[in-house]
C-alpha positions in Angstrom: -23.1 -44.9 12.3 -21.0 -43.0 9.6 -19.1 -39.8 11.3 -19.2 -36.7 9.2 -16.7 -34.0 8.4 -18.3 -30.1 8.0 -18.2 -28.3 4.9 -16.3 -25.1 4.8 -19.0 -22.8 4.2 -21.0 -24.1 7.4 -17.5 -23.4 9.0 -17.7 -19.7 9.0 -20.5 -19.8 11.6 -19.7 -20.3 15.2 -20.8 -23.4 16.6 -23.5 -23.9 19.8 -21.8 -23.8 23.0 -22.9 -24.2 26.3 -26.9 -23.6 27.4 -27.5 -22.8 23.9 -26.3 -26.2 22.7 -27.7 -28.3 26.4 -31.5 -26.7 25.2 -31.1 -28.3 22.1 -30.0 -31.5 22.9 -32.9 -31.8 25.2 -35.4 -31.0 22.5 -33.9 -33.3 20.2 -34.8 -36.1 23.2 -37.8 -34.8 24.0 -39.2 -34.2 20.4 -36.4 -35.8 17.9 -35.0 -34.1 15.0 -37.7 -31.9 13.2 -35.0 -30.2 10.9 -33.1 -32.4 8.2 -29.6 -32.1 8.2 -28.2 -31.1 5.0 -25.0 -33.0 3.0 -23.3 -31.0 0.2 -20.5 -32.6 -1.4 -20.6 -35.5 1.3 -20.2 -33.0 4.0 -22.3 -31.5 5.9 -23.7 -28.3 4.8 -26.3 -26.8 7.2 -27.4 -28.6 10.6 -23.7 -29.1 12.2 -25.5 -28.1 15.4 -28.6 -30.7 15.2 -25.9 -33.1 13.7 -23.9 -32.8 17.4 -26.9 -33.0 19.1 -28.2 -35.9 17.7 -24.9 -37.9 18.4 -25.0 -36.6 22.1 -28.8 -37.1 22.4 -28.2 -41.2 21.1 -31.0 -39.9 18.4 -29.8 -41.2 14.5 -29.3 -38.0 12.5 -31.4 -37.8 9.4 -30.3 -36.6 5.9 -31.1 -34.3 2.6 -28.6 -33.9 -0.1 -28.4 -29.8 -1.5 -30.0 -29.2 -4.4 -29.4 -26.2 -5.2 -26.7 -23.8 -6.9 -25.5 -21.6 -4.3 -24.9 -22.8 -1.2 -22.9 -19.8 0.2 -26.4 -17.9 0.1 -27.9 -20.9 1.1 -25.6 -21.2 4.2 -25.5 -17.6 4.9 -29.6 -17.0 4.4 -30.5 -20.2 6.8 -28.0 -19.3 10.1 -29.2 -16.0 9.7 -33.0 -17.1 9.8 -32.2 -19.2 12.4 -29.7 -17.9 15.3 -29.1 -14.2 16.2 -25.7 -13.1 15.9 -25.0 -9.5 17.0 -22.8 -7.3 14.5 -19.8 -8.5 15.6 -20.5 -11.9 15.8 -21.8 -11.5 11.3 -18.7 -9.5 11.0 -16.3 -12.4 11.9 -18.7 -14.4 10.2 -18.0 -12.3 6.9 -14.4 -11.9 7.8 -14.0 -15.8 7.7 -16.1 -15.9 4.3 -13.7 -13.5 3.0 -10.3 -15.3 4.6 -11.6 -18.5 2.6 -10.7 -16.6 -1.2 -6.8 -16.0 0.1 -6.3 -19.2 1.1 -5.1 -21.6 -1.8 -6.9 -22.1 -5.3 -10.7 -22.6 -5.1 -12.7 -25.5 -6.9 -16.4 -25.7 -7.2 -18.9 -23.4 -5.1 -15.9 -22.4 -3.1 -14.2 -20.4 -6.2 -17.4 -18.3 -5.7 -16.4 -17.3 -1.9 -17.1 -13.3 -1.6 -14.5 -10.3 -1.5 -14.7 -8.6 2.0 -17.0 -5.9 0.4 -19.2 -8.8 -0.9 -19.2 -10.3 2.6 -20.1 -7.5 4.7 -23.3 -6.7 2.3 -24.2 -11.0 2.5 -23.9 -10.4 6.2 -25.3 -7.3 6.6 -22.7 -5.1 8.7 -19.9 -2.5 7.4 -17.1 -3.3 5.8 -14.4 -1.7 8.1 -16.0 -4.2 10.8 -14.9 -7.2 8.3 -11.7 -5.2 8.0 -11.2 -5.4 11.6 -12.5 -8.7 11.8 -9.8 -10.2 9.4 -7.4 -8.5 12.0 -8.5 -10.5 15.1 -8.6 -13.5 12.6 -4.8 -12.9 11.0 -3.3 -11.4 14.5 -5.5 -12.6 17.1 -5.5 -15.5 19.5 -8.0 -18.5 18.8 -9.5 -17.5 22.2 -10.2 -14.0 21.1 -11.9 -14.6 17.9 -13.7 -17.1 19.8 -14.9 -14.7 22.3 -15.9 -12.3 19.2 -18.0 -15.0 18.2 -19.8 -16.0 21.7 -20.6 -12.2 21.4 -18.4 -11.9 24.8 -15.9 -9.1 23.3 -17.0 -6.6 20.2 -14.9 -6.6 17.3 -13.7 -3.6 17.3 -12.1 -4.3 20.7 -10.8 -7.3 19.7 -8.9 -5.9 16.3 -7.1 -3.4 19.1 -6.6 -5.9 21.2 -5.4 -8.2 18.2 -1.7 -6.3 18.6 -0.8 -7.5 22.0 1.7 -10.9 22.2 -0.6 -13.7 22.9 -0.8 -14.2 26.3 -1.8 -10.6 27.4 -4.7 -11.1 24.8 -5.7 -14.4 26.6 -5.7 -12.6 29.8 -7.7 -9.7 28.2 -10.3 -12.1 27.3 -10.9 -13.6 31.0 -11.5 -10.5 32.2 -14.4 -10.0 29.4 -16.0 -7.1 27.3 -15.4 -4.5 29.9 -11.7 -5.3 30.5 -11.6 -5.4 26.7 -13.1 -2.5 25.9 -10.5 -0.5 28.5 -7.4 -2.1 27.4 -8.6 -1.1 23.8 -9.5 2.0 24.6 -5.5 2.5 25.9 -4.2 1.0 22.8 -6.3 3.5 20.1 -4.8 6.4 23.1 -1.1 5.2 22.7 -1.9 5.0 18.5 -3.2 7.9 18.4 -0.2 9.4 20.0 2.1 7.8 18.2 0.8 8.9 15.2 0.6 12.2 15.8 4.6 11.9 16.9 4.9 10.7 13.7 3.5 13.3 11.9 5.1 15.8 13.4 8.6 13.7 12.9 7.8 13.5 9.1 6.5 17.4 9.1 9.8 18.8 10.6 11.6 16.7 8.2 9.8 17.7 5.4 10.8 21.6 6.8 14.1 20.9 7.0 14.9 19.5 3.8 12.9 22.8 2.3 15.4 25.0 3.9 18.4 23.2 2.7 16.8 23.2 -0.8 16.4 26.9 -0.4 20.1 27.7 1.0 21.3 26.0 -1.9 18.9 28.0 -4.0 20.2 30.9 -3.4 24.2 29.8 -2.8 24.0 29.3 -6.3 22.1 32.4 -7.4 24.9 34.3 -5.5 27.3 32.1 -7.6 25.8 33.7 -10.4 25.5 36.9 -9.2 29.3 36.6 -8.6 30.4 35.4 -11.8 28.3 38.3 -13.8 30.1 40.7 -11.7 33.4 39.2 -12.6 32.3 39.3 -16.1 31.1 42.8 -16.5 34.6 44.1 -14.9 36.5 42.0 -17.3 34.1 43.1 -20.2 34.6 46.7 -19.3 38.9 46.4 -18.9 38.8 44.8 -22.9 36.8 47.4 -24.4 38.5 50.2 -22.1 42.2 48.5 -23.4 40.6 47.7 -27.0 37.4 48.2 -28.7 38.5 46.3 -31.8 39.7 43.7 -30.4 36.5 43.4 -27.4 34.1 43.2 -30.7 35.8 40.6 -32.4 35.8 38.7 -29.3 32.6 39.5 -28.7 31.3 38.3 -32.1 33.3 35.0 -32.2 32.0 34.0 -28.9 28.4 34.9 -29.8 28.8 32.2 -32.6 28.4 29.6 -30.1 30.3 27.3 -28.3 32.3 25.3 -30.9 33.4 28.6 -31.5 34.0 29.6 -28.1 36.2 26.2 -27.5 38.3 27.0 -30.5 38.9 30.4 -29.1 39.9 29.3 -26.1 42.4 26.6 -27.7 44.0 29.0 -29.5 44.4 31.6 -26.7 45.6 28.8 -24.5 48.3 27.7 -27.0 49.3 31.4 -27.3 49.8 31.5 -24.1 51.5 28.6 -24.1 49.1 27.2 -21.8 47.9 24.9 -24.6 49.8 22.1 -26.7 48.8 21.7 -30.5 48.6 17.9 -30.0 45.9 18.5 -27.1 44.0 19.6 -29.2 40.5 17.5 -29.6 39.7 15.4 -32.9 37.8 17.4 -35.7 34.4 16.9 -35.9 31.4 18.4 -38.5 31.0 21.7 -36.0 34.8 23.2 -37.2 34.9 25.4 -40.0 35.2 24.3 -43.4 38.5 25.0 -45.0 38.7 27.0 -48.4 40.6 26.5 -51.5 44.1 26.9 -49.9 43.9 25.2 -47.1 43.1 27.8 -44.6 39.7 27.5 -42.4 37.0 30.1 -43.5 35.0 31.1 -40.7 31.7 33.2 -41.0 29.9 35.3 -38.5 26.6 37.4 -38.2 25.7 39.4 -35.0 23.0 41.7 -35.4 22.5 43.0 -39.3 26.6 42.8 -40.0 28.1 39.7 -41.7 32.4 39.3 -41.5 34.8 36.7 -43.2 37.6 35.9 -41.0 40.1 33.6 -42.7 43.2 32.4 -41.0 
């Protein structure tokens, strides 16, 4: 007799295990197979269960191709009908649904496989239980999602439990729901804490850097403060040592600051604190020069208008 593979979508579903699948073996030799087994792309879609039965029973499996055009739904809508899965038992269901669109590129009806949001509304629960799901699935050991699916440990224990190395998980799961549920209980507690360290790590941080930005706020406002002092003294000695020469100083720096470097070139080179070849290369900003050569240089502050020409 030919052997045949599964299909992916019938995948998603736990299989029978123990009593459950002993009951129906004996029915299937007591009253043969009443339920066709059903082969989608020469695998077999829907009746995995009946399909091992059969074979352990010595009964020959019979077959119906699909014929329809969605066999997720078609999947989905006849284990549902069928066998009573708990909500964490459909949420690892959906989680595996959802697992099957990451996985390389889709052909056929499996390029139709849902989002998680898709797959908790097909299955019926939430979709942070699919969110947690995918963690057990991703993270977990094979006997912890396996336990998820006996409906021996919930999910939501099992996605905390999901964190531990391996071995402690396997442990966690002899010991059943109840040990589960405890040990996940501590993990959310030691979470929780942590995250609330955190927090208050990332709020006292956050403080600190405030303060420096403030220090250096108002380091350079007292720079400032400083430097108007200095220039209100100095403002006060030119016009107390010359009020001619403070207003023409006043009026050539007001010009702007082309003006203002010129100034300072040529008080640094009577100073002798200047060279004239340091000086930098001309450029459209200097004054135009006049008929005889000289550069003509016009001002206006306030409602008065001089001619300077050196």
């Amino acid at each position: 007799m030919r052997e045949y593979e599964f299909h992916p979508l019938a995948n998603v579903f736990p299989l029978m295990e123990g009593d459950e699948f002993e009951a129906l073996v004996d029915d299937i030799k007591k009253n043969g197979q009443r339920e066709l087994i059903v082969v989608f792309e020469d695998k077999i879609l829907d009746g995995r269960n009946r399909y091992r039965a059969c074979l352990a029973a010595d009964v020959e499996p019979t077959f119906a191709p699909y014929l329809g055009d969605d066999a997720l739904a078609f999947v989905v809508s006849a284990n549902l009908r069928r066998r009573h899965l708990n909500e964490s038992q459909r949420s690892i269901v959906a989680g595996r649904l959802a697992k099957l669109k990451d996985g390389q590129r889709q052909v056929g009806q499996l390029a139709e496989v849902p989002t998680q949001g898709e797959a908790a509304t097909m299955l019926n629960v939430g979709e942070r239980s699919v969110r947690r799901a995918r963690e057990v699935l991703d993270h977990g050991a094979p006997e912890l999602a396996q336990a998820v699916e006996r409906g021996e440990v919930s999910v939501s224990a099992a996605a905390q439990v999901s964190s531990l190395p391996e071995d402690e998980q396997r442990e966690v799961v002899a010991g059943g729901d109840e040990v589960a549920a405890k040990k996940a209980k501590e993990l959310r507690k030691k979470r929780q804490a942590a995250s609330r360290k955190g927090a208050e790590i990332k709020r006292r941080k956050e403080e600190e850097r405030q303060r420096k930005q403030e220090a250096a706020a108002r380091e350079r406002q007292r720079e400032r403060e400083a430097i108007e002092v200095k220039m209100r003294g100095l403002a006060s000695k030119l016009i107390g040592l010359d009020r001619d020469l403070a207003r023409a100083l006043y009026e050539a720096v007001e010009v702007g600051w082309t003006s203002l470097y010129q100034f300072c070139d040529a008080l640094g080179e009577g100073l002798g604190l200047k060279k004239p070849d340091d000086e930098p290369e001309a450029n459209d900003d200097e004054p135009e020069a006049d008929g005889n050569g000289a550069a003509t240089a016009s001002y206006e502050t306030g409602s008065q208008t001089w001619d300077e020409v050196a």
